[in-house]
N, C-alpha and C positions, 0 to 999 in steps of 0.2 A: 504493500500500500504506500502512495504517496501522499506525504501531507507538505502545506507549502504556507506561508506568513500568510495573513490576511493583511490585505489592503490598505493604507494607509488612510484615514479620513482627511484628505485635503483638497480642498478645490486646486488648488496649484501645489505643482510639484515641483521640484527645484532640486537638483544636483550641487555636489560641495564642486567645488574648482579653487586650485591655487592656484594667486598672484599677486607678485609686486609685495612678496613675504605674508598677504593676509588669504585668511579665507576665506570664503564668500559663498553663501547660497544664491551663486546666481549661474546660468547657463542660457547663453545666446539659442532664441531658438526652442527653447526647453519651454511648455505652456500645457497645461493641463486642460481638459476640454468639460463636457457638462458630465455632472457625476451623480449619479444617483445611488448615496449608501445601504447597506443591506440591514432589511430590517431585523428585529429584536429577537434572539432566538427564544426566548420566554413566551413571548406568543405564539409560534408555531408556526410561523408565517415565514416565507419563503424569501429571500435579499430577492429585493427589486432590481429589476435590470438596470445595468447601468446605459446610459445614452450618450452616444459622442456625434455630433453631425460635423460636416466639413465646416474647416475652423473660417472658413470664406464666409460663412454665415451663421454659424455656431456656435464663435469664441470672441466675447468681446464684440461683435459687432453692432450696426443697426438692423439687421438683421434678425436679431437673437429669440426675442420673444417671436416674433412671427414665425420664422422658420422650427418653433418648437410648437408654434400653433398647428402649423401645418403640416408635420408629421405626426399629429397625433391626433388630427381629427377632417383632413383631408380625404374625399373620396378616391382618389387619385393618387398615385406618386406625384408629389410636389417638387418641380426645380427651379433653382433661384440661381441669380448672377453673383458669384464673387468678386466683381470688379463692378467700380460705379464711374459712369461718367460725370463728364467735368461740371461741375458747378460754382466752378472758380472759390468765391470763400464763405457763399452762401451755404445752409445747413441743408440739410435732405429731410422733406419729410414723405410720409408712407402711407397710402391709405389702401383696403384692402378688403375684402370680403370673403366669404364660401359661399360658394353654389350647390345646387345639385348635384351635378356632376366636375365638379373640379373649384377654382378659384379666381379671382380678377386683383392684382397689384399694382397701382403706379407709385411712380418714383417722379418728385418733385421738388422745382426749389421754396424753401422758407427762408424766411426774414428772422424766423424766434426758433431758436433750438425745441422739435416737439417732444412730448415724452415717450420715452420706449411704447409705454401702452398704447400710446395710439398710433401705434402700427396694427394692431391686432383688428381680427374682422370687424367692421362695422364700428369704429373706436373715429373712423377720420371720415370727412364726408369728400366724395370723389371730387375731380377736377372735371374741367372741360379738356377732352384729349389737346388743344393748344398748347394748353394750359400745362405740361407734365413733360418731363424728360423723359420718361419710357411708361410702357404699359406692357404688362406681361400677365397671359393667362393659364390655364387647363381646361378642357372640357371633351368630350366625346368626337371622338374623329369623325370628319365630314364625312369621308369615303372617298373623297376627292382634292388632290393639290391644287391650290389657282394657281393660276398662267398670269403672265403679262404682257405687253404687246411687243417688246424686242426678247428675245432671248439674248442673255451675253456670254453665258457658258453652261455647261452641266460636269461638275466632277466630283465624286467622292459622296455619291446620293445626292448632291446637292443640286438643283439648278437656277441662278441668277438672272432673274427680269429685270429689265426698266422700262417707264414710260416713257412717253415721247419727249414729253421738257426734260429729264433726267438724261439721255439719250439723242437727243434731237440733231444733233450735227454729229459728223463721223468721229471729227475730236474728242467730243466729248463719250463716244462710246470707248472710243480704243480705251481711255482714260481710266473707264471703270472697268472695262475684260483687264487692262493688266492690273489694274489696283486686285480685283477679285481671284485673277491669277496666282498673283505673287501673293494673297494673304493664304490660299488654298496651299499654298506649296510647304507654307512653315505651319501652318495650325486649321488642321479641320475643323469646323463646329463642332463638339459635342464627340460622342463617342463614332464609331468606325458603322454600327448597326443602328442607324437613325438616316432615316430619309426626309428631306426638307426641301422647301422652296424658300427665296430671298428673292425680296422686291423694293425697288426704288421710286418713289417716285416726286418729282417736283425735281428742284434743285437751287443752289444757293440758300439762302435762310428759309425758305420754306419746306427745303426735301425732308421726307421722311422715307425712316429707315424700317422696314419691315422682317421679319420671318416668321416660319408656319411650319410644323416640326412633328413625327410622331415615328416611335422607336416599335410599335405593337400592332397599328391599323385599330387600335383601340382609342385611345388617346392621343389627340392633338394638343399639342402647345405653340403660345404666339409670344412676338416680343414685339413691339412698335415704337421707333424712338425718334425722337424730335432732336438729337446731338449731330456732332461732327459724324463722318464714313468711319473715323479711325477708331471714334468711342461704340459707334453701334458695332465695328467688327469685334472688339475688346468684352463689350458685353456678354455679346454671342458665345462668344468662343470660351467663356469662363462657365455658363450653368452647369452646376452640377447639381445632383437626385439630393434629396434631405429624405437622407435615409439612416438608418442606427450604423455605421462603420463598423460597431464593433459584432453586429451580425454576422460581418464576411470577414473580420481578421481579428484577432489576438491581440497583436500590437496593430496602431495606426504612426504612420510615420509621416508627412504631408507636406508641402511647401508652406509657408505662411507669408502673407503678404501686408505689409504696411504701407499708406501713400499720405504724403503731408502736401496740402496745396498753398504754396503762398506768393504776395505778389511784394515786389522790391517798395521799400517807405512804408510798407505796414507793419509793424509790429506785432502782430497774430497770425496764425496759419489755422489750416482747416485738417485733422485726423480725420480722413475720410470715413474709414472704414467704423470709428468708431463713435462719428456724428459729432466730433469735441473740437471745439476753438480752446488753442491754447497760445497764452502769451508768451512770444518770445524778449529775448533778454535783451536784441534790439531790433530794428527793423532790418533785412538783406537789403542791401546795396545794390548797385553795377558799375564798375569801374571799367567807361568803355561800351565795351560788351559783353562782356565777363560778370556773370551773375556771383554774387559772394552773399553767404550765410553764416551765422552767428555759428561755431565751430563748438559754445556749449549744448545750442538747440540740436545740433545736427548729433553730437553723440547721446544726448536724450533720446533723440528719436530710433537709435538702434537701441537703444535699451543699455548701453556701453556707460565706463568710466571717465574721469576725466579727475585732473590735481592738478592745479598749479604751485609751483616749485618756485616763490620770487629771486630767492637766492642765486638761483642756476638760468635764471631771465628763462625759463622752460616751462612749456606746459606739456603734461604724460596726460595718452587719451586713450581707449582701447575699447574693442565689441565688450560685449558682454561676458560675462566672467574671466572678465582681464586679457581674451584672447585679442592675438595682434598688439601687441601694447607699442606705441608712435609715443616719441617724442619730439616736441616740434618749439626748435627757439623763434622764440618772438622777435630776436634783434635782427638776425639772418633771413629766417624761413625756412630754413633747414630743417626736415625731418631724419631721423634717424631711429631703427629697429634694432637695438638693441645699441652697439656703436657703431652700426651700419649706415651710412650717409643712404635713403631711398628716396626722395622726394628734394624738391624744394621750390618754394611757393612766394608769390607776393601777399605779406597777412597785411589786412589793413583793421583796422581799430574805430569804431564806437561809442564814443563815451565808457572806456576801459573795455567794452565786450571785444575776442578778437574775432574776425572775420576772413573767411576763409573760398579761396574758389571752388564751386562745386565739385568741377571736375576733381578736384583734390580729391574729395571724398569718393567719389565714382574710382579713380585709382586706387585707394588705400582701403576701401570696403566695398566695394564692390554697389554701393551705392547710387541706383541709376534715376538722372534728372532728364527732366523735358522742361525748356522755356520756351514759352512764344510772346516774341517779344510783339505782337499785333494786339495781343490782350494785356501783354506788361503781366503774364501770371508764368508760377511755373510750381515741378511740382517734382519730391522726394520720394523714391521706392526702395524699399529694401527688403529685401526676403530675406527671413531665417527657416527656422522649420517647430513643425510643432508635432507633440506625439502626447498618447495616450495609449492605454492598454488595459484590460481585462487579468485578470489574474490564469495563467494558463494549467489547463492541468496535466496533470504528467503521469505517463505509467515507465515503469521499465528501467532502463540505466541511461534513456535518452530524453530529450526534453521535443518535445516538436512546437511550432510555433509559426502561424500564421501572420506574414507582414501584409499590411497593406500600405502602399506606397511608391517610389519613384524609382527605386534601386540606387544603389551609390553607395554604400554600407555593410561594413563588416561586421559580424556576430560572433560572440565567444563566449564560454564560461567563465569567469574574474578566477577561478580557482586552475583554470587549463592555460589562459591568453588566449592570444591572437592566434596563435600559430598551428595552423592544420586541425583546427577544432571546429569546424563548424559545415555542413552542407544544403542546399537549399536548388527547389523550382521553381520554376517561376509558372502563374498561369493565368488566363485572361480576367482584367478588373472586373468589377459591377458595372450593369448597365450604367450608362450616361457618362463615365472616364476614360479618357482616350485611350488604347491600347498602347497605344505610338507612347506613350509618354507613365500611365500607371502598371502596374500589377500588383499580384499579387505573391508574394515569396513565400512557401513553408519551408521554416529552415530548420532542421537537425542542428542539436548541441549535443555531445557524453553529458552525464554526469554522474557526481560523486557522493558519496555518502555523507551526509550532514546539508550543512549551509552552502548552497550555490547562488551566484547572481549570473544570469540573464544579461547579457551587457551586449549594447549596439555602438555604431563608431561609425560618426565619414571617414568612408575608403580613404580620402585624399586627404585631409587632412589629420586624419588617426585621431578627433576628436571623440570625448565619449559624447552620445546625446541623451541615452538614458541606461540604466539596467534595474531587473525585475529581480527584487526575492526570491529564489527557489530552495526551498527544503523537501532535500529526498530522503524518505526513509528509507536508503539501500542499505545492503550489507557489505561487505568485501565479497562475496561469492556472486554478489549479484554483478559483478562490473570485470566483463571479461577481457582477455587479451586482442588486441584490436589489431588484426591482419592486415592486410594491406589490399588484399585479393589481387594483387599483379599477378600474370599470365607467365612471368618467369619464374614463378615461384611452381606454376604445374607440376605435383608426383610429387613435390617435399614433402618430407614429414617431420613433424617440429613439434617435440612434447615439451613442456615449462613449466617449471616453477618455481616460486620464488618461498626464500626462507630467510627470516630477517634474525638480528643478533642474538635472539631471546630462545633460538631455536623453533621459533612459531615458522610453520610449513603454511602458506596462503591458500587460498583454495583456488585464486581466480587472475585476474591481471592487476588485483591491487593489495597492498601491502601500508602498513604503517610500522615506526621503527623510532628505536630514541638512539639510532647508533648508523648502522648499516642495513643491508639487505646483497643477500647472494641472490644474484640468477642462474641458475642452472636446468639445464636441458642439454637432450637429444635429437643428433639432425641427422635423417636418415635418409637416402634417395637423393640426395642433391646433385647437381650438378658436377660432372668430372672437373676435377684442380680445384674445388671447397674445399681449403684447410683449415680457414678460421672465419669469425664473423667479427662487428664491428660493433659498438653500444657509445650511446653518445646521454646525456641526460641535459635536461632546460626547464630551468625552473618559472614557472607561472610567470608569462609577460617578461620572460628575460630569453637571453642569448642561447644556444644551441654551442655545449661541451666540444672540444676535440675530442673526436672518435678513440674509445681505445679498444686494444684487439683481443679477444676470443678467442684464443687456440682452438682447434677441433680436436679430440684424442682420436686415436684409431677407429674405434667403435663409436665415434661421432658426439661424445659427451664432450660436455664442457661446463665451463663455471666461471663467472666474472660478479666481482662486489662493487656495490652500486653505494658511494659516499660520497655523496656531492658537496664541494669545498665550501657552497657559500651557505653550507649549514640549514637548521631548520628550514621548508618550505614545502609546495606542491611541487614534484618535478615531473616531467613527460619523460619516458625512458625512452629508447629507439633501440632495436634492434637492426644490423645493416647486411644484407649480403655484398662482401665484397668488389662485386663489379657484376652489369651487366653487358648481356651479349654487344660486343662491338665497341664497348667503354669500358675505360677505367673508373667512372664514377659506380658508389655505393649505391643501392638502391632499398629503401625499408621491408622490412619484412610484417613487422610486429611491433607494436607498442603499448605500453601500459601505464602505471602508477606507482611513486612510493612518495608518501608522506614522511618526511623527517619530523618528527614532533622535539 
C-alpha cells in the first residue's frame, strides 16, 4: 500500500529559492490556481474536488468569477479568451448572461473600475453591439457555416471572407490573404479539430471582426469585435474550454501571461488581465524615440527584486526568487551579471526614480513591448509559468504522473536527481488546445522507501518550478535491480546481490548501511573476452564516480565494495559492461540503490 502527505491548505504555493545570501518564498512563475479543500473526515463526507481552470481566466483575472460561473452551470462547454484587447488605460467591464442552450458575453470599455460580480449573468445590463469591444457566445449549431461574398482563403478548417468595402480594391484584398496567411502559418485558431469561418466586414474604424466556430456539429460559438485585425486575431487565437485541468492531468504546468498598458507623462498603467490601475513611481518618458520606464515598476511587474546599494552608486535587480540577479550602475549604465560586463544602457532619472529603455528589459528578461506611437500608448508582457496539481497516487516502486502542458521540463525524484530517472509520452491535449503547441506527458519516476519528492525543472534553465510530496510505503524487496534491457546484453545471465557491513544479505536492488555494502554476483553466458565489469556510484543530484573494475573469476563470480567518499547520502550505483560491439565505450547493464545512513 501506498500512503502519500496530504495536501497543503494554501491558496498559493510558493517554493524556498536562495539568493543574494537570503531566503525567500518566492519563485518566478510558481502560482497556485482555485482550490477546493477536502472536506471533514468526521462527517463522512467525501474531499470535494479540487478545481483548476486555465490560469488565462482562472487565476487572478477579470475573468475569475464568471468563468467559475460558467463551468459550473453552463449548458454547454464554455470558452473564453485569454488575451484582451487594447483598451488603452480604460478599465474592462463585462456583462453577461445564460441561455438555454449556451451563453452571451461582451467585453467593454468603462470609465469606473466594475466589480468582479458584475461580471456574473444578468449582474450588468448589455451594451449596444457599437457600443462593446467584443461579443462572444455559445449556442446550438446552425447546421450551416455563413459564406461571405469574397473568399480570401480556406486553411486548416478555416475559411476567411470579406465584404466588399473590406475587400473592395485588389490592394486591399492581397493585404488581408497575406495578413490571414502569415497569421495561419504561426498560430491556428483554436485547436487542430475545430472547423470555422472568419469574416470581415467594413473597414477603417468601422470594420468588424467576426468568427463562427464549432469542434462537434453540436455547438456553435461566435466572437464579434469592434478592435484593430491584430487584437481580433490575438483574441481568436487565445480561447481556451473552462474546463476542470485537473480532470485530464495530475500536474498542470501552463504559460502564464501578464500585460501592463501604459502611455508616456502618465503616471499609472493599466494590469490588464487583472482589471487594476496601478501607480507608478513616475511617469515613462521618450527620449527621442526610445520609450523609457520607471526600472522599479518594471521589476514589480515581473514579480522580481530590486536594492539599491548608494554606496556602490549601484542598483541589484533580479526575476523572481533572485533568479538572473543584474546589477546596473547609475553613473555609467553598465550592467553586469555577476562581474560580467552584459549590457549597457542610457539611464535617465525622474525626480530620483531611474529610468530605463524598454528594450533593456526585453534583453535582460525576456520582457516583450509594443508602442505605437499614433496613440502615444504602449504596452509590457511577460510570461512566466504557472502550475498546480492534484495529489497523485501511486502503487508499486514507481510513481506515474500525468503533465498537462507545453513540454520543456525535466522530472526527477529529489532522492535519485536529474540523472537517468525519469521516462514519459506524450499524447494529444483536450479538446480546444493546440496540439502544435500542448500535450499531454505521463511521466514514470523509481521510487524509494520513505519520503520522496516529485520535483519538475526547465530543461534549459535547470530551474526547479515545483515538486510534490511522495510517501511510499515500500520495503527494500519491493525496489528491484533496474536493467537496462539493451539488446547487447541478449543470453547474459547476471545473479546479484548485495550484502552491507552488518552482514544483512538485501533481498532486492536496495540496501541501507552505516559503513559499506558488497556487490556480489555471477555472470554467466557473456560475451567472449568478459573479464571484468565496471561500477561507478552518484550521489543524488551530484556527479557520476570514476569507474572502478570488477575482476571476473573463472566461474564468472565477482565482488566489489561500494563506499562512496562523500559519505552519508542516496547514491545511484551502475553496473558497466566493459565495451560495446565496435567501441570502446562502457555500456550499463544494471543499477540500483544504497543508502549511507
Amino acid at each position: 500500500m501506498i500512503r502519500h502527505h496530504e495536501v497543503r491548505q494554501e491558496k498559493n504555493t510558493t517554493r524556498q529559492i536562495l539568493g543574494l545570501g537570503v531566503k525567500l518564498l518566492l519563485l518566478a512563475g510558481l502560482v497556485s490556481g482555485l482550490w477546493a479543500g477536502p472536506a471533514s473526515a468526521e462527517d463522512g463526507t467525501k474531499p470535494e474536488a479540487k478545481v483548476v481552470l486555465d490560469p488565462g481566466f482562472g487565476y487572478r483575472s477579470l475573468w475569475e468569477q464568471l468563468a467559475s460561473k460558467l463551468y459550473k452551470e453552463s449548458q454547454v462547454k464554455a470558452y473564453l479568451p485569454t488575451r484582451l484587447p487594447d483598451a488603452g488605460l480604460s478599465y474592462y467591464g463585462i456583462a453577461s448572461k445564460l441561455t438555454t442552450d449556451g451563453y452571451k458575453v461582451q467585453l467593454y470599455k468603462s470609465g469606473l473600475k466594475p466589480s468582479s460580480a458584475s461580471s456574473l449573468p444578468g449582474a450588468a445590463a448589455f451594451r449596444a453591439s457599437g457600443n462593446t469591444l467584443f461579443e462572444t457566445s455559445a449556442s446550438a449549431y446552425s447546421g450551416t457555416m455563413p459564406q461571405g461574398s469574397v473568399k480570401l482563403l480556406t486553411k486548416n478548417g478555416w475559411t476567411v471572407y470579406a465584404d466588399e468595402a473590406a475587400a473592395g480594391t485588389s490592394g486591399s484584398k492581397q493585404k488581408l490573404v497575406q495578413f490571414w496567411t502569415q497569421a495561419f502559418k504561426f498560430a491556428t485558431p483554436l485547436s487542430n479539430d475545430v472547423t470555422g469561418v472568419i469574416q470581415i466586414s467594413g473597414s477603417g474604424a468601422k470594420a468588424v471582426y467576426s468568427a463562427y466556430w464549432t469542434f462537434d456539429q453540436a455547438t456553435g460559438y461566435t466572437l464579434s469585435a469592434r478592435t484593430s485585425l491584430r487584437d481580433f486575431l490575438s483574441v481568436l487565437t487565445s480561447y481556451r474550454p473552462v474546463i476542470n485541468l485537473l480532470d485530464e492531468a495530475d500536474v498542470v504546468l501552463v504559460p502564464y501571461e501578464d500585460e501592463l498598458t501604459f502611455r508616456p507623462g502618465t503616471a499609472s498603467a493599466l494590469r490588464k488581465r487583472e482589471n487594476e490601475q496601478i501607480k507608478l513611481s513616475a511617469a515613462p518618458i521618450m527620449s527621442g524615440s526610445v520609450p523609457y520606464f520607471p526600472l522599479k515598476d518594471a521589476v514589480s511587474f515581473i514579480q522580481g527584486q530590486m536594492q539599491s546599494v548608494p554606496s556602490e552608486h549601484s542598483v541589484y535587480f533580479a526575476e523572481n526568487g533572485y533568479v538572473n540577479e543584474l546589477r546596473l550602475d547609475v553613473r555609467t549604465g553598465t550592467v553586469y551579471r555577476k562581474n560580467e560586463k552584459v549590457d549597457s544602457i542610457k539611464v535617465l532619472r525622474s525626480g530620483g526614480t531611474i529610468l530605463v529603455p524598454l528594450s533593456f528589459l526585453q534583453r535582460q528578461f525576456k520582457v516583450a513591448y509594443d508602442f505605437d506611437g499614433a496613440s502615444k500608448s504602449g504596452t509590457l508582457q511577460y510570461s512566466s509559468w504557472y502550475t498546480n496539481y492534484k495529489q497523485p497516487e501511486v502503487t508499486g516502486s514507481s510513481l506515474q504522473v500525468t503533465m498537462f502542458g507545453i513540454g520543456g521540463f525535466s522530472y526527477e525524484n529529489s532522492r535519485f536527481g536529474a540523472f537517468d530517472s525519469y521516462s514519459y509520452v506524450s499524447s494529444k491535449p483536450p479538446q480546444g488546445y493546440n496540439g502544435l503547441k500542448y500535450a499531454l506527458h505521463k511521466v514514470s519516476i523509481p521510487l524509494l522507501p520513505g519520503n520522496n519528492e516529485f520535483v519538475y525543472r526547465d530543461a534549459t534553465t535547470g530551474r526547479i518550478i515545483n515538486s510534490i510530496p511522495i510517501r511510499a510505503d515500500l520495503q527494500p524487496a519491493d525496489i528491484d535491480f533496474r536493467y537496462s534491457g539493451s539488446p547487447s546484453f541478449d543470453g547474459w545471465k547476471l545473479d546479484l546481490s548485495l550484502v552491507t557491513a552488518d552482514g544483512t544479505v538485501w533481498p532486492a536492488g536496495y540496501a541501507e548501511t552505516d559503513s559499506y555494502a558488497d556487490l556480489r554476483g555471477t555472470l554467466t553466458n557473456a560475451a567472449s573476452g568478459v573479464t571484468r565489469l565496471y561500477l561507478t556510484t552518484r550521489p543524488a543530484g551530484g556527479r557520476e564516480s570514476k569507474a572502478v573494475s570488477a575482476p571476473l573469476a573463472e566461474d564468472g563470480s565477482f565482488s566489489i565494495r561500494i563506499k562512496p567518499e562523500q559519505g552519508p547520502g542516496t547514491y545511484i550505483v551502475t553496473l558497466y559492461s566493459p565495451y560495446t560491439a565496435g567501441s570502446n565505450a562502457k555500456e550499463p547493464i544494471v543499477s540500483f540503490t544504497v543508502v549511507v545512513k
